[in-house]
N, C-alpha and C positions, 0 to 999 in steps of 0.2 A: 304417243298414246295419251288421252283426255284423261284428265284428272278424275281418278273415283273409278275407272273401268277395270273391272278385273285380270288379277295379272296370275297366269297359272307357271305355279313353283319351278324354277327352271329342272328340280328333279324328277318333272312328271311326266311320261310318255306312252302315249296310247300302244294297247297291247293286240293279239288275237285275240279270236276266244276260247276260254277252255273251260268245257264241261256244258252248262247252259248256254243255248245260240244268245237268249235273252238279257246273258248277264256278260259283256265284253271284259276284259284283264286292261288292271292299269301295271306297268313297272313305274317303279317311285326309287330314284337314288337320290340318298341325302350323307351328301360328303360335311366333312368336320366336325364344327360345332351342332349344326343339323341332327347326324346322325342320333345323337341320344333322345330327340323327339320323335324317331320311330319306335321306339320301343315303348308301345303303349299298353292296355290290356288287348288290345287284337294279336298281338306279337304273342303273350303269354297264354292267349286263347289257342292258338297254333300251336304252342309246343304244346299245352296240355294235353290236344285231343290227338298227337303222335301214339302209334302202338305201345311205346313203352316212352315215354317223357322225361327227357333228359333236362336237371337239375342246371347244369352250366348254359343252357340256351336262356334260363329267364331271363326276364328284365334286369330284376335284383342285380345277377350277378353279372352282366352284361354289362350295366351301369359302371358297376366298378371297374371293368376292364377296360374301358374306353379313357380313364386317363392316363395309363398307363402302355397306349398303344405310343409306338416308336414311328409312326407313319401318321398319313392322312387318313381318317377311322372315314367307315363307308357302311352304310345301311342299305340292305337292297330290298324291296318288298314288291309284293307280286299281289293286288287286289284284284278281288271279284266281288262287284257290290259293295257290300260294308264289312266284307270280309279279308282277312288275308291269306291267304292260299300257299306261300311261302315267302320265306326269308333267310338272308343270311348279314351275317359282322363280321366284316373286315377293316383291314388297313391297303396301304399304298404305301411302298416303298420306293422311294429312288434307288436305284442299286450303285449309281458311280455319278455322284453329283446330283444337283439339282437337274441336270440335262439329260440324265443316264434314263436307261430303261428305267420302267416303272412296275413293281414285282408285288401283289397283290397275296397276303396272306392272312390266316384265321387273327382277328383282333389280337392283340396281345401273346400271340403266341408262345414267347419266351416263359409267360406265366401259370397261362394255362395247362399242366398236363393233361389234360383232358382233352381231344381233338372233336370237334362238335361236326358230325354230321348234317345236311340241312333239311330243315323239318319242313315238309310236304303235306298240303290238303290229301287224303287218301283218295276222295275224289276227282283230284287234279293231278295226278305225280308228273305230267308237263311242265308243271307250272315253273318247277325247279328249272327245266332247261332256261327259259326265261331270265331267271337269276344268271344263271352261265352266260349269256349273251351278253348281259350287261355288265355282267364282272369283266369279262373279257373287251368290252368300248373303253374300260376304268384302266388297263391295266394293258403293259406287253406282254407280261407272264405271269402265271400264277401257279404258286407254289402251297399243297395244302394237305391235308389228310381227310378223307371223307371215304365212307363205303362202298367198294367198288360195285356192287350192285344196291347203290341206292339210288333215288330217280335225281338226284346231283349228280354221282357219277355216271349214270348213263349220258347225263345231258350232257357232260364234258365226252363224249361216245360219240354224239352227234355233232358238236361243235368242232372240233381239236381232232380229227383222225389220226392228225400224225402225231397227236402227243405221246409224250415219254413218262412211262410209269413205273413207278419203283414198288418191285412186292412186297410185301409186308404183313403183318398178322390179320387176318379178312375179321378177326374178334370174335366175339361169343357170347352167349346169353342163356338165362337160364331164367327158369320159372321161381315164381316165391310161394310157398314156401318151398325149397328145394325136396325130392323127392329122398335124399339119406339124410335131410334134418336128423332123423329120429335118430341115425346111428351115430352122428358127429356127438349128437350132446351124450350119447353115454356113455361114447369117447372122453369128451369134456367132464363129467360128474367122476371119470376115474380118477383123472391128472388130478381134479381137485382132493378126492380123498387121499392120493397119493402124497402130494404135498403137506393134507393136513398132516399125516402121519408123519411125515419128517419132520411138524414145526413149523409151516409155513403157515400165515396169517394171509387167505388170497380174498381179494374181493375184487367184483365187478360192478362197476357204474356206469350207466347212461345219462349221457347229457343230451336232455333235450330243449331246455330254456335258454334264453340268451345269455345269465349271466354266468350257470352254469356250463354250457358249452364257451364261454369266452375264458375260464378259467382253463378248463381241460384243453382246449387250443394253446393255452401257452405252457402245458407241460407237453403238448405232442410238438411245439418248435424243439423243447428242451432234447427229449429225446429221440427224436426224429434227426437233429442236427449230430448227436453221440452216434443214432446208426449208419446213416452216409456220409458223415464226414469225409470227404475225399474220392469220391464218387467221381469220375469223369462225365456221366451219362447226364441225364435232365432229373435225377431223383433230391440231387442236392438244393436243386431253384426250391422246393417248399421250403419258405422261411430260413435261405441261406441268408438274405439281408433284411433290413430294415426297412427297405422300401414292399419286397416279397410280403413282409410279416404285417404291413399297414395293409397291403389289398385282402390277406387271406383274414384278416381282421373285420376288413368292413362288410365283403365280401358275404361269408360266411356267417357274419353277424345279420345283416339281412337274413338273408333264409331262417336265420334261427326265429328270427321275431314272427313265422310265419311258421312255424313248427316245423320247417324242411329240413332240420340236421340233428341226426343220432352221433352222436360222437363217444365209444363206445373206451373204457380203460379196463386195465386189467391192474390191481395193485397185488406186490406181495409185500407183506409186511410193510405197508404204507408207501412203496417204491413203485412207482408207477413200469411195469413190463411188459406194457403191450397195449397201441393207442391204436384205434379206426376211427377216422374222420369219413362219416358218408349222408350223400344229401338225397335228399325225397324231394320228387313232384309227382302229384297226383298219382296214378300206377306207379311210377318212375324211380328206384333206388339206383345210385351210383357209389359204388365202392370210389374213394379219390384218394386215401393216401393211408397210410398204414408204416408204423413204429414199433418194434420190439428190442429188449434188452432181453440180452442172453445168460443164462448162467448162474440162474439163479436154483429153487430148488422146485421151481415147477417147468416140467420137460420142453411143455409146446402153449406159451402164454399165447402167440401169434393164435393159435388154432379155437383158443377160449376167448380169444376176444373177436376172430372171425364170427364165430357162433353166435355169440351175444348179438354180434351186429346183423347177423341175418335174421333173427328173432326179432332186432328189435324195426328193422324194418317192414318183416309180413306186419309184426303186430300195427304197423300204421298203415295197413293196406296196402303197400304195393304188393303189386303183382309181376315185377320181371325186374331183371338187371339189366342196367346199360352196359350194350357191346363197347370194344376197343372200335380203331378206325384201322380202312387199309389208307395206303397211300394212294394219294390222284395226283399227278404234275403234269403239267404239261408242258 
């Protein structure tokens, strides 16, 4: 090749077309170091315009799980024109040596609770399969969670027929404000007078600035770690270690600079009883982790700080909850 001639990115490969004859699909993988240069504002233009816009797809917090991926981190994106139509973040695994199979899952998985569906042009829901293809050239097997009828799992429908799938909760959603709002909070205005009459001193605080949700994050390791201690399942990885409590630090510190995190407590008498950690994009609220101590002299603090936290989410405009995931393996 002559010096000065252009040289196209070894992760770029011409695609079909989908949607306009006019506008052809490029797929773009960028493994490694690469990957975190895909994550640009096109990527968070994508998740924005999802029906209901899930918080862990941004960049923000994207960025921070890619140093903490256990594998070779992998970006897949699917362009039309100057847009991007879909994407996903993953890793590579070797499963049995450097020589072994190669087992392709959600970035960071261990970290993430949260299992990210993959966010689709509404006008392209192909464009996903496209992503499957290519995850599938990356990878012998892939191991993941996504919703079985979202246009990712169908695409793994068309690719994988003989894949193997494990059931699992297809998840749930709901409108904001919820339609028995009205009944929970006079639910909630009871237990409060309830407890005042015992002598309880209860208050509820939102954090939504950075330094105040960076305070309230390290009373929800405090007692978040009091109420799973000893958990077998995946409830204990929030802030079980020092390395956990540095991502959900940076993590979460991002979105805050950017007003996307309600983090919601409930004190009695200056005791912190009940913590919600939840992030906003755009429409988009995501319940992520949630703490209560028990046994105090207010019945259901869990129930007064859910409350708080779906109020204090309509009141920043969202409009819907992000679902659970099923499972997709194949």
């Amino acid at each position: 090749m002559s010096e000065g001639a252009p040289v196209e990115p070894r992760w770029a490969q011409p695609s079909p077309t989908l949607g306009e004859a006019s506008r052809p699909c490029r797929v773009r993988v960028a493994r490694g170091d690469d990957a975190g240069a895909a994550l640009d504002a096109r990527w968070d233009a994508l998740g924005g315009a999802q029906q209901i816009p899930n918080p862990t797809f941004s960049s923000d917090w994207l960025r921070e799980l890619i140093p903490q991926a256990r594998g070779l981190p992998l970006a897949i994106t699917v362009e039309r024109g100057d847009d991007v139509i879909a994407a996903g973040l993953f890793e590579i695994r070797a499963v049995a040596g450097r020589r072994g199979p190669r087992l392709a899952r959600w970035i960071a998985d261990a970290f993430s609770m949260v299992s990210v569906d993959l966010p689709t042009a509404l006008d392209a829901p192909d464009a996903a399969t496209l992503v499957v293809h290519a995850l599938l050239e990356e990878a012998h097997a892939v191991e993941l969670k996504c919703l079985g009828g979202s246009p990712f799992g169908r695409g793994f429908e068309t690719r994988t027929p003989w894949r193997r799938s494990r059931p699992d909760f297809d998840g749930w959603v709901t409108t904001l404000p919820p339609p028995k709002l009205a009944a929970a909070r006079r639910r909630t205005e009871y237990e409060l007078r309830r407890a005042a009459a015992a002598g309880a001193d209860v208050a509820v605080r939102v954090a939504e600035e950075p330094e105040p949700v960076a305070s309230a994050l390290e009373r929800l390791f405090a007692l978040h770690e009091e109420r799973w201690r000893g958990r077998p399942d995946a409830l204990p990885r929030f802030g079980a270690t020092e390395s956990q409590r540095d991502f959900y630090r940076r993590a979460v510190g991002a979105l805050a600079k950017t007003g996307r995190v309600r983090l919601v407590e409930v004190l009695e008498d200056d005791l912190p009883v009940a913590s919600y950690l939840g992030l906003l994009h755009g429409r988009g609220a995501l319940f992520h982790t949630t703490a209560t101590r028990l046994g105090g002299r207010l019945d259901s603090p869990g129930h007064i700080g859910m409350v708080a936290w779906v109020e204090a989410a309509a009141a920043a405009r969202a409009t819907g909850l992000r679902p659970s995931s099923a499972g997709c393996r194949r």
